[in-house]
N, C-alpha and C positions, 0 to 999 in steps of 0.2 A: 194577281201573280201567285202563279204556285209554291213550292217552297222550293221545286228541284230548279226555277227559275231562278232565286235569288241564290242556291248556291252554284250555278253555272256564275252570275254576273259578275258574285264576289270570288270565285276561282279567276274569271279574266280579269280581276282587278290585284290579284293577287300575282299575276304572269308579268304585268304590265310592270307591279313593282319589282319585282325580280328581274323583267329585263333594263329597268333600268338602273337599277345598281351595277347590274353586269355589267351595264352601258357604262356607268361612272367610275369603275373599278381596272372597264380596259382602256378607258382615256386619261386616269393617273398612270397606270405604268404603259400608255405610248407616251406621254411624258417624260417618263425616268427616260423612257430610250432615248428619245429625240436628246435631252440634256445631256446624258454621257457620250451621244454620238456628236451633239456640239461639241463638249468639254474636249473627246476627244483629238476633233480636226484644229480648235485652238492648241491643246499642246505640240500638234503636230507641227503647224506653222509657227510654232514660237521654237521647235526643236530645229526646223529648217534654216531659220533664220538665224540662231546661234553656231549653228554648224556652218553659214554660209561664211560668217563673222569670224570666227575660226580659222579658216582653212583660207579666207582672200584677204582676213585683216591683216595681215604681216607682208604681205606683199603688198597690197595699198599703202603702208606706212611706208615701207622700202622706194617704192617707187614716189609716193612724193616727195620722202628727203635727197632724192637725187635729183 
């Protein structure tokens, strides 16, 4: 093996670990994403559900004391 041989092998081994960092680095933050866009749809249905609490609990109560 030549020498321009072994630094092409170790440039492709050098790509390889760069693309997978890249690789590791864009599946931690689609991570954050995915978790703040959980995080989000749970506040949302807990915001739903307090406002439904809200605005029909006092007439539930009204109408089952009569």
């Amino acid at each position: 093996m030549s020498e321009r041989d072994l630094d092409t092998s170790e440039a492709g081994s050098d790509e390889n670990a760069l693309s997978e960092t890249a690789m590791a680095e864009r599946l931690a933050r689609q991570r954050k994403r995915s978790i703040a866009i959980g995080l989000s749809l749970l506040f949302l249905a807990v915001l739903f559900y307090l406002v439904t609490l809200v605005k029909f609990g006092s007439a539930v109560t009204e109408k089952a004391g009569s």
